[in-house]
N, C-alpha and C positions, 0 to 999 in steps of 0.2 A: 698347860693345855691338857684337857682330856684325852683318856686313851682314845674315842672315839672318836672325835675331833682332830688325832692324829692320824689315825685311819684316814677318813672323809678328804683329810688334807694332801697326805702323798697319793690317794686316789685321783684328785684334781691334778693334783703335778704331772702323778703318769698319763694320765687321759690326755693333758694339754699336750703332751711330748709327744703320743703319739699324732696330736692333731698335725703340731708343725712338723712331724716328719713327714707327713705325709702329701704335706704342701697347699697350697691353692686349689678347691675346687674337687680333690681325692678322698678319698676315705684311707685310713692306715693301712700298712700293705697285706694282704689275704694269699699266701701262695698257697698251692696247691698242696695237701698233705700228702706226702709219700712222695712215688713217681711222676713226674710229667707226662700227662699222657695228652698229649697236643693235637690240635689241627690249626694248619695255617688257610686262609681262606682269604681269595682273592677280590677285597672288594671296594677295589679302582673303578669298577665300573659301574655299571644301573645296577643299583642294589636293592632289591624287594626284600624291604621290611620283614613286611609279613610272613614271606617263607624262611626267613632267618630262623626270625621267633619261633613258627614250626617247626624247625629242624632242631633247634636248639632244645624242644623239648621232648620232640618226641621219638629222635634219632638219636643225637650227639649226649646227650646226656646218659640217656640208656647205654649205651655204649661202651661208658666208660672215661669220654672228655673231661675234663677239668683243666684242658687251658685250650684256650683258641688266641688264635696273631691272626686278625680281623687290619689285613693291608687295605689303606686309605689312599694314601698319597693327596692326592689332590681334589678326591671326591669330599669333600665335607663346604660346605656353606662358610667359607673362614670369614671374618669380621675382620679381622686386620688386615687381609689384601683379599678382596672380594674379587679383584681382577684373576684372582689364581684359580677359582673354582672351574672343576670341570662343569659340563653342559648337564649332567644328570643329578648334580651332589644331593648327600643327604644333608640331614640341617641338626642342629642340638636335641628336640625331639626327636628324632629317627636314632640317634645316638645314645641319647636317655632309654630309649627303648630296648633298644643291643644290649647296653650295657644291666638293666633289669634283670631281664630273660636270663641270662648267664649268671650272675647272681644270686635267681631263685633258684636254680638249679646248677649251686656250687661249682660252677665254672668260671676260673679267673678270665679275664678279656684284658687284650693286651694291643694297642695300637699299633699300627707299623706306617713308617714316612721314611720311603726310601728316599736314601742322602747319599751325598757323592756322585753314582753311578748313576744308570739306570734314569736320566731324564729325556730320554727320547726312548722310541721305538726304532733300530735303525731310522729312516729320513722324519719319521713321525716325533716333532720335537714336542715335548708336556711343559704345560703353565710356567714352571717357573725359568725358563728359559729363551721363551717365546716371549712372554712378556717384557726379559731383562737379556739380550742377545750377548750383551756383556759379562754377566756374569759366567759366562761359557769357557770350560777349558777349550781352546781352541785346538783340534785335531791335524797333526802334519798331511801332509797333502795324501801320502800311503795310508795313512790313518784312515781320511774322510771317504776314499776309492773303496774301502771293504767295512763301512762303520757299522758297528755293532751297536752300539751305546754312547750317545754322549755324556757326559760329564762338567759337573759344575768346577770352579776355580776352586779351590782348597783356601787360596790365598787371596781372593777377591773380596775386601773390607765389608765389600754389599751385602754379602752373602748369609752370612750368620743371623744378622739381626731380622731378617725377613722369614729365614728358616725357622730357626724358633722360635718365632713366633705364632708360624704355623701348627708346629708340635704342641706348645701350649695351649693353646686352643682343644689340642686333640687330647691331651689329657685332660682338662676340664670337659669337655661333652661327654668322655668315655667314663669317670669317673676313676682314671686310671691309676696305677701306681708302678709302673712299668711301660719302658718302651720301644720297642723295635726299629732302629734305623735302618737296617737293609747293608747296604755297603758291598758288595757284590758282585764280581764282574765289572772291575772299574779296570778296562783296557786303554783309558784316554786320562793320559796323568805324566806329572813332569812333562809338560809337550815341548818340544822347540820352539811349536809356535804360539806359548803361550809367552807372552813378555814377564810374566809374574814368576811363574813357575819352570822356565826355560832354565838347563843345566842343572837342578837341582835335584836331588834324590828324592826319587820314589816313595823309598819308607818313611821319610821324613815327612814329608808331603802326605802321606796315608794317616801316620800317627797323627800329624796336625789337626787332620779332618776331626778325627777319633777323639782325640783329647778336648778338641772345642764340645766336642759332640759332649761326652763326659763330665767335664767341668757345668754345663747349663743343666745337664740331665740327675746328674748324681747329686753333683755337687752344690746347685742351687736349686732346682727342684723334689729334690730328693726321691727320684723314683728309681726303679732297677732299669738298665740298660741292657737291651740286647743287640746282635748284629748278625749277620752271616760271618763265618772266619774263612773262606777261601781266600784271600787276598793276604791271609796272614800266614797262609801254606804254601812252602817250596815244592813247588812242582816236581823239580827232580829230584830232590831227594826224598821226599814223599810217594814219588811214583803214580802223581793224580795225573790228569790230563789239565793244559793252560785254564779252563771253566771251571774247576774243581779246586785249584788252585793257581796259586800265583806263577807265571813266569815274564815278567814283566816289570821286578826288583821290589814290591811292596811287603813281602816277606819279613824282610829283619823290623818290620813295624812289629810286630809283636813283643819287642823285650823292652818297649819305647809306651806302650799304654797301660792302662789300670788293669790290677789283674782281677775287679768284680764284676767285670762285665760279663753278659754270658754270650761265650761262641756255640752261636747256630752250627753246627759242622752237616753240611749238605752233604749226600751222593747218591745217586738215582743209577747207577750200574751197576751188577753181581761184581764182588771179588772176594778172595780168599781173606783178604784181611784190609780192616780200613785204618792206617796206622794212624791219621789225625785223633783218633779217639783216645789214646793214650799220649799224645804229644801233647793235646791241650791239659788235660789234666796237668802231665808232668812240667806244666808251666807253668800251672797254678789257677787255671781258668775257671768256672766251673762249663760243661757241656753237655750240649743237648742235640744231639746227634737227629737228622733232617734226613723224608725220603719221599719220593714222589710216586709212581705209578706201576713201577715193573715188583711185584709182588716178593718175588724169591727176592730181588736187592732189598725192597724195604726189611724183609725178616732176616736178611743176612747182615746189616746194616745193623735192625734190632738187637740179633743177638752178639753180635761184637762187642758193644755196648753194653749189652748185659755182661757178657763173661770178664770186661776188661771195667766194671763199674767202681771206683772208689769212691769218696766222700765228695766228691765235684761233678759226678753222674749225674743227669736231673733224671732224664727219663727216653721220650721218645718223642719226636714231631711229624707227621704227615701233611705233606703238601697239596696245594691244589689249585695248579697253576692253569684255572679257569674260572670265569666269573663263577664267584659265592652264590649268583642267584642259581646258577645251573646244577653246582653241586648242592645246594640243599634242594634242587627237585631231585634229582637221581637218588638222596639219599631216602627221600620219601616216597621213593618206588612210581613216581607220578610217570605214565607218560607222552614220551617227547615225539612230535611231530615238526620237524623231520628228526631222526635220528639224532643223540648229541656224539661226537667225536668219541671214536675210541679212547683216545688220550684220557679221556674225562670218566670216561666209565672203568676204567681200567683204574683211575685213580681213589675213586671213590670204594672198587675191590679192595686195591691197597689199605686203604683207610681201615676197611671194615675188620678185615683179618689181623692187623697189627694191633686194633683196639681190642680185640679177642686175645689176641697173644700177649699183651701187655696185663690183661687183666687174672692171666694166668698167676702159678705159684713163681715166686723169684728164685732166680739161682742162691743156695747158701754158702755160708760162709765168710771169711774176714773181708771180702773184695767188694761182696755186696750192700755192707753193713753202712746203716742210715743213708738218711736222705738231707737235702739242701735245701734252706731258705734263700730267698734272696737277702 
């Protein structure tokens, strides 16, 4: 063969490898260069388009973004169980569109389908449990008196094959290459009164969820995996409160799953030091340290992160645990009539000043040295 014909040819080889890594319906994987400089944005509910896109370009970008976790759950139009959509969903068009905007404007988008936890509102139960009452970890009778959250079966056969099929979906609309399960605040698990899962351990049961989760996502999809890690944090010996982390046995699931997944490590209250930040590294994880609204926590949170940064640091995430459509009005200074919730404005301050401090100079030195692909 000729030399150029040799060329032409491992050019085709790699082109195709990166196609099939990339899977079904993706493009090959684009992280963010450098820092993670994230927003997570809540949008389970009525989602306007249109101010996405505006926000996207004339907010979030400027800013400093280059990754947004664009939470779905159950709003999107799915084709494989249409019984599951909520009442407002968007559709593959509206998805196509997200997914553009953040693109033209060098920002990874990243789907989120909370799994496990988190399928109710306290009494308010969501699609996929309403629809299948069965598939429900069932809650002890002291469970259901103060519930928080119900929770799907770990071990119920149904489950999987309905759920990811949901997620694939979500990454073919989004054009994804990464994907966010949630996992969070799972207080309903090993129940007694589940017949499947009754007596059996916690972290086994937690890793199960994780590892199915992993083998469809990593491992036959081939996208990057992410999740919240409280449930993989020992409360007492960590010093978190039971929401921040685990006190409920799911804890020793950590030395039980893959270690490319990346832990989300949440905390929204000031403290002097947040030791998950160095425990998930020293396990091998890579992490991306989460914060919500109270400002001094999110920069105290930021900069923990930063001082304690090695080769598994991504960067930083801001939450905004109110409809997406509300945060990109506030971010575009629009306003609201009636007032929107302190909560939301206060979050959106957070946001702004953590993307100013992120975009600042890094700490130097051997600690801070390079950054993480997925």
């Amino acid at each position: 063969m000729t030399q150029a014909f040799c060329v032409l040819f491992t050019s085709l080889l790699c082109a195709e490898a990166l196609r099939a890594q990339a899977g079904p319906g993706t493009r090959p994987s684009t992280p963010p260069a450098g820092e993670w400089r994230g927003v997570h944005l809540l949008g389970s509910q009525s989602l306007d388009v249109t101010q996405l896109e505006r926000a996207v370009r004339e907010r979030l970008a400027p800013m400093g973004v280059n990754t947004i976790v664009l939470e779905i759950n159950y709003n999107y139009r799915y084709a494989s169980h249409p019984e599951l959509r909520s009442p407002a969903a968007i559709d593959r068009e509206d998805a196509q569109r997200i997914a553009r905007a953040c693109r033209e404007h060098g920002i990874r988008l990243i789907p989120m389908f909370n799994c496990l936890g988190h399928q109710s509102w306290s009494r308010t139960v969501f699609p996929l449990l309403a629809k299948n009452p069965d598939f429900e970890e069932r809650p002890t009778a002291d469970q259901e008196k103060n519930l928080y959250c119900r929770s799907w079966c770990p071990l119920h056969p149904g489950v999987n094959p309905v759920v990811f099929a949901l997620i694939d979906e979500l990454i073919a609309a989004f054009d994804a290459d990464a994907v966010h399960v949630g996992m969070d605040e799972v207080f309903v698990i090993a129940s007694d009164a589940c017949p499947r899962c009754r007596g059996k351990d916690p972290a086994d049961l937690f890793a199960r969820a994780v590892n199915d989760l992993h083998a469809h996502l990593v491992a036959t999809r081939k996208v990057t995996m992410l999740m919240w890690g409280d449930r993989l944090l020992d409360s007492r010996a960590l010093g978190y409160s039971r929401w921040e982390a685990s006190a409920n046995g799911t804890a020793p699931a950590i030395d039980r799953i893959p270690r490319d997944i990346v832990m989300c490590d949440w905390h929204y209250d000031r403290r002097a030091d947040y030791p998950s930040v160095r425990f998930f590294q020293d396990k091998g994880f890579r992490v991306w340290p989460a914060s919500w609204r109270k400002t001094e926590a999110a920069l105290a949170l930021l900069e923990c992160g930063r001082r304690n940064a090695g080769p598994r640091m991504l960067g930083h995430l801001c939450t905004f645990w109110h409809p997406a459509t509300l945060g990109c009005r506030l971010l575009l200074d629009e306003k609201l009539d009636p007032p929107p919730p302190a909560e939301a404005v206060e979050a959106v301050e957070a946001m702004r000043v953590c993307m100013q401090r992120l975009r600042g100079p890094l700490p130097t030195g051997p600690a801070s040295a390079g950054a993480v692909s997925p």
